[in-house]
Each structure stands twice: as structure tokens, then as C-alpha cells.
PDB file as gemmi writes it, atoms N, CA and C in Angstrom:
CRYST1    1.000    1.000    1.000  90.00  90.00  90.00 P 1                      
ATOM      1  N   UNK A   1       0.846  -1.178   0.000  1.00  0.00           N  
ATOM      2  CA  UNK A   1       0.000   0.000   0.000  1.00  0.00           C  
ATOM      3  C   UNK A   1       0.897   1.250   0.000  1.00  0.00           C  
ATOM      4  N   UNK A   2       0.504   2.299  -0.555  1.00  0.00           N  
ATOM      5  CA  UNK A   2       0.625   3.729  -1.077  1.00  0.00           C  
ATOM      6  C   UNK A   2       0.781   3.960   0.377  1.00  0.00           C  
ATOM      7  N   UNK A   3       2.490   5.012   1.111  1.00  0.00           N  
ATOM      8  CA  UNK A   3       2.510   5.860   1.859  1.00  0.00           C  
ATOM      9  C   UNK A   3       1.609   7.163   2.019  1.00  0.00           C  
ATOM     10  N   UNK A   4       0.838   7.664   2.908  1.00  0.00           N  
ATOM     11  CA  UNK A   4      -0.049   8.739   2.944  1.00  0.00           C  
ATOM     12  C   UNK A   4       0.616   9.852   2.114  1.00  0.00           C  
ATOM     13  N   UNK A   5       1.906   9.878   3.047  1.00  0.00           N  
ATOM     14  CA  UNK A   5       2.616  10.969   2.531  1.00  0.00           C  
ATOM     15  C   UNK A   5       2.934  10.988   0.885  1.00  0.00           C  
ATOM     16  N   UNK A   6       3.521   9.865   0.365  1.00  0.00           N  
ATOM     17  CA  UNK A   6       3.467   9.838  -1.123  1.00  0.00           C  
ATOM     18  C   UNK A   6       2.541   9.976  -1.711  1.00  0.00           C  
ATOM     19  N   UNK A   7       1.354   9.464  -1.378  1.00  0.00           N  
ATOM     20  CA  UNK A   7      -0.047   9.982  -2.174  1.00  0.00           C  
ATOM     21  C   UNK A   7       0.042  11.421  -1.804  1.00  0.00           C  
ATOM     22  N   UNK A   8      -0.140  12.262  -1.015  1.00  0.00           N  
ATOM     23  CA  UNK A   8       0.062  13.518  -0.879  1.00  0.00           C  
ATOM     24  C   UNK A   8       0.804  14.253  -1.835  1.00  0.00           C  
ATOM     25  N   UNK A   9       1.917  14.033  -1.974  1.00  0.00           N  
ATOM     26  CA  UNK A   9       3.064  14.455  -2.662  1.00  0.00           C  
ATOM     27  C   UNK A   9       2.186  14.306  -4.322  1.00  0.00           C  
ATOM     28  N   UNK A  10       2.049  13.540  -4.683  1.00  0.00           N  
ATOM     29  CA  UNK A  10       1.344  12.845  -5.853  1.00  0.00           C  
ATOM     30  C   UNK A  10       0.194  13.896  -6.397  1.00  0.00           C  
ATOM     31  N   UNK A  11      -0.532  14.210  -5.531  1.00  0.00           N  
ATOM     32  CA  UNK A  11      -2.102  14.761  -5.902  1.00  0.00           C  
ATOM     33  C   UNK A  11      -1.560  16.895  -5.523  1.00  0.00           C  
ATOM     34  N   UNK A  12      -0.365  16.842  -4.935  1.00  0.00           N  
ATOM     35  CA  UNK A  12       0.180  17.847  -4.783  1.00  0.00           C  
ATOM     36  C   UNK A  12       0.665  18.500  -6.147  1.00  0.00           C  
ATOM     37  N   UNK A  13       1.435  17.593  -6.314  1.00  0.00           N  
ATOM     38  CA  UNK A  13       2.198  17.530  -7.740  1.00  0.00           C  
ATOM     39  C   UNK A  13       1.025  17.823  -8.982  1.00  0.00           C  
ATOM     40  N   UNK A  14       0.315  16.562  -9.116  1.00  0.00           N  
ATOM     41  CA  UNK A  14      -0.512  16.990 -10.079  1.00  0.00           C  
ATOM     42  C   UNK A  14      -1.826  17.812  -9.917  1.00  0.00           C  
ATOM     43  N   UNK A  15      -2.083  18.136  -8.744  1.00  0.00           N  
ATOM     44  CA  UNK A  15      -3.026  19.448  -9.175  1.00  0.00           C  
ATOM     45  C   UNK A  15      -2.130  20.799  -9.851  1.00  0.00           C  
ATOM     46  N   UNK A  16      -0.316  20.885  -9.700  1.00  0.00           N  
ATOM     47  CA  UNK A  16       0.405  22.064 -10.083  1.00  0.00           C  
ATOM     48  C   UNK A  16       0.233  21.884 -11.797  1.00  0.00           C  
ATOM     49  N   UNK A  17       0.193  20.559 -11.944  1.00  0.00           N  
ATOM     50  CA  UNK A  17       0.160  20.179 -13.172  1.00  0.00           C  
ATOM     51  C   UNK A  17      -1.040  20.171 -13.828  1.00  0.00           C  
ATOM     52  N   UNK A  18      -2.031  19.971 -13.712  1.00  0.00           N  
ATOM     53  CA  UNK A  18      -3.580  19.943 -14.326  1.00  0.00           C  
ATOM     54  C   UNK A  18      -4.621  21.095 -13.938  1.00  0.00           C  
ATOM     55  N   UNK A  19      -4.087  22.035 -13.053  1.00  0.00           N  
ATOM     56  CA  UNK A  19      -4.777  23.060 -12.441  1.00  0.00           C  
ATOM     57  C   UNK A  19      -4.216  24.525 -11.884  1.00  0.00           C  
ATOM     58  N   UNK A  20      -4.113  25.478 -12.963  1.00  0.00           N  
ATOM     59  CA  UNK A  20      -3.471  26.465 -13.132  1.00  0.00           C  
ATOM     60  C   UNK A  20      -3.790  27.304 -12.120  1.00  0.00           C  
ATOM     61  N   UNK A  21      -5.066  27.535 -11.257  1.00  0.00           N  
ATOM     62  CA  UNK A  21      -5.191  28.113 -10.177  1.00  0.00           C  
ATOM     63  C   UNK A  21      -4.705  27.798  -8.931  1.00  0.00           C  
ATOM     64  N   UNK A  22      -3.733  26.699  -8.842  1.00  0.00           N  
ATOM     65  CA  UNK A  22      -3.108  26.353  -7.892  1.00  0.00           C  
ATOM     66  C   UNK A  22      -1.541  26.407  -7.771  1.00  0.00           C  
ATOM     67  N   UNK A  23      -1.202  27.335  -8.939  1.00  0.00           N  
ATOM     68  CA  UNK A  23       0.165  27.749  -9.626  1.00  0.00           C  
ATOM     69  C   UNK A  23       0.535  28.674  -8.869  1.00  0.00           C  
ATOM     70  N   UNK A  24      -0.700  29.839  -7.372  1.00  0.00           N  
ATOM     71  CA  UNK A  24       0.232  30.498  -6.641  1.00  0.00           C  
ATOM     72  C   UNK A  24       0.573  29.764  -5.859  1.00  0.00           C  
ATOM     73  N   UNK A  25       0.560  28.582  -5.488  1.00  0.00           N  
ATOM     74  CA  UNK A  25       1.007  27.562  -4.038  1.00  0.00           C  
ATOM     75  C   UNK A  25       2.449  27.186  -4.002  1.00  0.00           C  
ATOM     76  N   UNK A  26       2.884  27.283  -5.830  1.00  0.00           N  
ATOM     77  CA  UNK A  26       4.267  26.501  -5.687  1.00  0.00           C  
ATOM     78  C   UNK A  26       5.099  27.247  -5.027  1.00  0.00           C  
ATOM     79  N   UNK A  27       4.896  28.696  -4.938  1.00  0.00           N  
ATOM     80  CA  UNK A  27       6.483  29.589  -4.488  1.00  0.00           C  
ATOM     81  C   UNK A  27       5.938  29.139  -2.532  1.00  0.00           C  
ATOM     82  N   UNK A  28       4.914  28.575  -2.164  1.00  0.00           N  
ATOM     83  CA  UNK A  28       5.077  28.278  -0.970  1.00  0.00           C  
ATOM     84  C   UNK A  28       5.701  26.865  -0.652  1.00  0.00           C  
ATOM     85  N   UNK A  29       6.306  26.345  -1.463  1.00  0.00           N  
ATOM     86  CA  UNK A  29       6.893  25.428  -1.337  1.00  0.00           C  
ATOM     87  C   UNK A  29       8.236  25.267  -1.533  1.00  0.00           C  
ATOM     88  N   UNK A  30       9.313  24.088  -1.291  1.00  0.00           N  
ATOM     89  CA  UNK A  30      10.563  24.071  -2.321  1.00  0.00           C  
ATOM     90  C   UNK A  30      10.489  22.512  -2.215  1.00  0.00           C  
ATOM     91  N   UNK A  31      11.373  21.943  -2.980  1.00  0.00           N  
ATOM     92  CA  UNK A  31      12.064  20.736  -3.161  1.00  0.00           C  
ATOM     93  C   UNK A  31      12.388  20.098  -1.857  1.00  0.00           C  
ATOM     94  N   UNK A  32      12.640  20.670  -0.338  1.00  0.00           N  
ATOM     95  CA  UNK A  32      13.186  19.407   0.655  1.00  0.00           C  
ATOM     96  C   UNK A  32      11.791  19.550   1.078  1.00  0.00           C  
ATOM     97  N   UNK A  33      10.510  20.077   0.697  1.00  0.00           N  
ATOM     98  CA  UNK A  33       9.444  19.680   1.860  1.00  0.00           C  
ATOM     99  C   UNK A  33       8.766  18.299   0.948  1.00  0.00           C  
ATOM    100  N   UNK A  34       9.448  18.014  -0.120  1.00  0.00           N  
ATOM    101  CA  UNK A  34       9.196  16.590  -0.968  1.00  0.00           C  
ATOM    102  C   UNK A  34       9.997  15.150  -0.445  1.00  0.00           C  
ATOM    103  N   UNK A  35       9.458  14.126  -0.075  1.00  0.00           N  
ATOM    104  CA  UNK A  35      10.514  12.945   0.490  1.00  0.00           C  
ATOM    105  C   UNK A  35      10.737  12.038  -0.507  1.00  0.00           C  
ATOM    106  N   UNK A  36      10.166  12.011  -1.669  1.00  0.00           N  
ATOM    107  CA  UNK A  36       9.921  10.947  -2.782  1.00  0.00           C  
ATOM    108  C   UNK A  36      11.073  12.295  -3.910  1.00  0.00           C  
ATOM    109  N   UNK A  37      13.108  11.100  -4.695  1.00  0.00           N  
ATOM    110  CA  UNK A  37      13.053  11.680  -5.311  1.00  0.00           C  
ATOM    111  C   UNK A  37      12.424  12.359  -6.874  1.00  0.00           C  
ATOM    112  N   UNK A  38      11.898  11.848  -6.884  1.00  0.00           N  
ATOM    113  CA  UNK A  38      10.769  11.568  -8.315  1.00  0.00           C  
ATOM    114  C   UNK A  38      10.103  13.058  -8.023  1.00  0.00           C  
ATOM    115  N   UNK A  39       9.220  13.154  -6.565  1.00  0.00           N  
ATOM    116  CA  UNK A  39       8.864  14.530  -6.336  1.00  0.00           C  
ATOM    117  C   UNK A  39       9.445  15.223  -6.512  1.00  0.00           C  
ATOM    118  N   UNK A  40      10.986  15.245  -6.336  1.00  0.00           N  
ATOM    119  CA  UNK A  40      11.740  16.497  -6.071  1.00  0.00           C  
ATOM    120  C   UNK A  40      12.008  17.088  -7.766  1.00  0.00           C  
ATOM    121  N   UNK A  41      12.089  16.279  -8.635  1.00  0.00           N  
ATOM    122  CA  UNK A  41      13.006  16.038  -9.785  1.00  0.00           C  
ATOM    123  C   UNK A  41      12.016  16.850 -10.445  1.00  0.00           C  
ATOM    124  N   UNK A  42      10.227  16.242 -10.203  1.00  0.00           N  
ATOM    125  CA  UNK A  42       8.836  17.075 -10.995  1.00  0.00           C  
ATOM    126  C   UNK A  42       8.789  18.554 -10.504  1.00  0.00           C  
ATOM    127  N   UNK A  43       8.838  18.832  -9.331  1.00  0.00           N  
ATOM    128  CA  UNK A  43       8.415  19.444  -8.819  1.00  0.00           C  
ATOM    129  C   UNK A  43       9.789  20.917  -8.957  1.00  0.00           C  
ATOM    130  N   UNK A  44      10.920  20.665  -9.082  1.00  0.00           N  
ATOM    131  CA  UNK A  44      12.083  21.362  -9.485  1.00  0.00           C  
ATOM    132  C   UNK A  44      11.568  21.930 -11.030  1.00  0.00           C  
ATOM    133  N   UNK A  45      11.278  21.100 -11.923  1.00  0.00           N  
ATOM    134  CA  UNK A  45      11.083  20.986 -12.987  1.00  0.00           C  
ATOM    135  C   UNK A  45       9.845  22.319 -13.130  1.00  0.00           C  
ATOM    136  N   UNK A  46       8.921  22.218 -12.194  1.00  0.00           N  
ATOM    137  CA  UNK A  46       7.523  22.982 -12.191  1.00  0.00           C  
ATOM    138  C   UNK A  46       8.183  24.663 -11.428  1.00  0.00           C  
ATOM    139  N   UNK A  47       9.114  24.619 -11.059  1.00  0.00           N  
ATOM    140  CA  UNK A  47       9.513  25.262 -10.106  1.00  0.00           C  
ATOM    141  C   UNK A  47       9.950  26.443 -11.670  1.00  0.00           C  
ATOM    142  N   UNK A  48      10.957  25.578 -12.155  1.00  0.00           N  
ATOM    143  CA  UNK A  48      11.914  26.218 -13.179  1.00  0.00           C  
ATOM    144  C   UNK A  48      10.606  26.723 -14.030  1.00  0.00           C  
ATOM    145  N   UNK A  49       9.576  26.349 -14.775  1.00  0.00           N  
ATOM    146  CA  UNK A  49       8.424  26.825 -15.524  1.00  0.00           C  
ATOM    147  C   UNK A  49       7.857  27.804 -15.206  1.00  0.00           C  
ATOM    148  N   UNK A  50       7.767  27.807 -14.081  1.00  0.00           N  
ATOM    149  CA  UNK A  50       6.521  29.257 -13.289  1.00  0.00           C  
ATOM    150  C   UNK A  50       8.280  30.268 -13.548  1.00  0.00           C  
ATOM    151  N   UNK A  51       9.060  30.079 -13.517  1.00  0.00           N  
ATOM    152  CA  UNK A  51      10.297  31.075 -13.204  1.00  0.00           C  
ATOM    153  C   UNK A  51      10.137  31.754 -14.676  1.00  0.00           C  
ATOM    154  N   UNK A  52       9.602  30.390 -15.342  1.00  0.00           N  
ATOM    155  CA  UNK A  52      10.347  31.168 -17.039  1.00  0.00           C  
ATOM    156  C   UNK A  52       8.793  31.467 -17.686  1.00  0.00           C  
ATOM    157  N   UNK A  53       7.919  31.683 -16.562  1.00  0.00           N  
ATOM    158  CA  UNK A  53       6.748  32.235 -17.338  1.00  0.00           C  
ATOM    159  C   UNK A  53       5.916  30.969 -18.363  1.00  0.00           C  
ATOM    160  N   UNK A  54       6.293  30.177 -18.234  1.00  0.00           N  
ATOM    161  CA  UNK A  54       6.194  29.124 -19.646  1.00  0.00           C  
ATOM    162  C   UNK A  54       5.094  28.218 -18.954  1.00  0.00           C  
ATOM    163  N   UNK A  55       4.208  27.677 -19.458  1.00  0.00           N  
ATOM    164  CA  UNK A  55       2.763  26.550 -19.457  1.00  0.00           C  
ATOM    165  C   UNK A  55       3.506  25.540 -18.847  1.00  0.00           C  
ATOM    166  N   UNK A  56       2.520  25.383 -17.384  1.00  0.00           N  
ATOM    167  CA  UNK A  56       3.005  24.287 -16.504  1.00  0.00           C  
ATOM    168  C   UNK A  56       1.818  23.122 -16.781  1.00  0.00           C  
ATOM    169  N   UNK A  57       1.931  22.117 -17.178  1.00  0.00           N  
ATOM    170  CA  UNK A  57       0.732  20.756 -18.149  1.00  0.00           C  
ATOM    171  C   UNK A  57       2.350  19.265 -18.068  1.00  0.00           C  
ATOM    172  N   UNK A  58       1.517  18.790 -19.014  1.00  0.00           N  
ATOM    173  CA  UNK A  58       1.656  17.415 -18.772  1.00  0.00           C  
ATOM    174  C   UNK A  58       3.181  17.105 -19.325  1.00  0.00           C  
ATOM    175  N   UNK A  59       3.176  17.714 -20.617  1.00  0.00           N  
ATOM    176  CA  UNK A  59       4.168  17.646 -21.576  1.00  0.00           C  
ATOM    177  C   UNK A  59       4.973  18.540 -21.096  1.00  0.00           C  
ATOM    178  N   UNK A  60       5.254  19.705 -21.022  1.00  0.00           N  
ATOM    179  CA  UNK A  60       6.060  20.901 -20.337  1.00  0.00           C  
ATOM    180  C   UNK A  60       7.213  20.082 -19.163  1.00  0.00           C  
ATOM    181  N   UNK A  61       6.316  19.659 -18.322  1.00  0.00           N  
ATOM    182  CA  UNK A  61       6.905  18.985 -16.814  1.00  0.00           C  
ATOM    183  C   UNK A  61       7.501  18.021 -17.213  1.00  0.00           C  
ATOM    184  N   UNK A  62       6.643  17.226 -18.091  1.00  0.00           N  
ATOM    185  CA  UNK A  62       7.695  15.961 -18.767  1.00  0.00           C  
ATOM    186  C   UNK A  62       9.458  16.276 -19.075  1.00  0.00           C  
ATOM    187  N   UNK A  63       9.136  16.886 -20.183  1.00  0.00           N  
ATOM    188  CA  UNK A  63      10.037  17.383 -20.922  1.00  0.00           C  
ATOM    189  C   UNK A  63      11.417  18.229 -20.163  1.00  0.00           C  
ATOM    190  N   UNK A  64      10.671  18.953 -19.186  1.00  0.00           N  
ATOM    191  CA  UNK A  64      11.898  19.852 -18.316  1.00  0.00           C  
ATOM    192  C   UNK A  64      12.480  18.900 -17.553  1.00  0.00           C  
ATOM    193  N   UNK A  65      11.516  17.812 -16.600  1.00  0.00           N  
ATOM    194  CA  UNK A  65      12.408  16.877 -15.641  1.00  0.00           C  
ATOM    195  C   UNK A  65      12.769  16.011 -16.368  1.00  0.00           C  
ATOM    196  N   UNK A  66      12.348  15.117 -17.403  1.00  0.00           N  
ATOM    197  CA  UNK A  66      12.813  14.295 -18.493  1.00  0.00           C  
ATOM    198  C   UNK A  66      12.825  13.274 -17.592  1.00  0.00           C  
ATOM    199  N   UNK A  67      11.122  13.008 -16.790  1.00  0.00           N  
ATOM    200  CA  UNK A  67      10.637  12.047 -15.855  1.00  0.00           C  
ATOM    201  C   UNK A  67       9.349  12.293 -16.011  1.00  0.00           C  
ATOM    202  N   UNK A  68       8.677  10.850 -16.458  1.00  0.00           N  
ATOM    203  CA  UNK A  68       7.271  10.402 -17.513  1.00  0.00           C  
ATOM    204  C   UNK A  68       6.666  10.815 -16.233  1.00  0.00           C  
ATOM    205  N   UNK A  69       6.123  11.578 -16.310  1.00  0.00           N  
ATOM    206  CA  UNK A  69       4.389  12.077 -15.229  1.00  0.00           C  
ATOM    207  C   UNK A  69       3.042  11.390 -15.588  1.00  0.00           C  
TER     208      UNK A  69                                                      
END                                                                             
């Protein structure tokens, strides 16, 4: 069974990814409040997008962490 915390991390992650109104939450976050590295790697990745202004989605996140979402 699925750690709480990793499902967390998971539905964290992809609401940044599937739900653009939740794009002001990321600057309340960083990379060590993630325990899974897979989180850290997406979530760096989402980090760098909102920086460069650029469409945070499925393909975008893919492509920057170059880790299948």
C-alpha cells in the first residue's frame, strides 16, 4: 500500500500540473518539503516553468524533468 505521505506528494504535484489556479502555491513550497526523489526532480522541474513564465501541463513537466508524469 501507497505511503499517505506519497499519495500527498502525488495529488500535490498533479493538481500544479492539471490546475493552473493552484500555480500560486508553488512559491510556498521548495524541493526538501518533498521525500519521494521523483517529487523532487517534478516538482524542481515545475519550479523552473513558473520562473520562465512558460505553461506548466503534462508535456512541459515531462520534458523539463525528463521524468514520464
Amino acid at each position: 500500500m501507497m505511503d499517505d505521505r506519497l499519495l500527498l506528494e502525488y495529488q500535490v504535484l498533479g493538481s500544479f500540473i492539471s490546475d493552473k489556479s493552484t500555480h500560486d502555491y508553488i512559491d510556498k513550497l521548495n524541493v526538501e518539503d518533498f521525500i519521494d526523489t521523483t517529487s523532487k526532480t517534478v516538482f524542481a522541474a515545475i519550479e523552473i516553468l513558473k520562473a520562465r513564465k512558460e505553461n506548466i501541463d503534462i508535456f512541459t513537466v515531462n520534458k523539463q524533468s525528463k521524468v514520464s508524469v
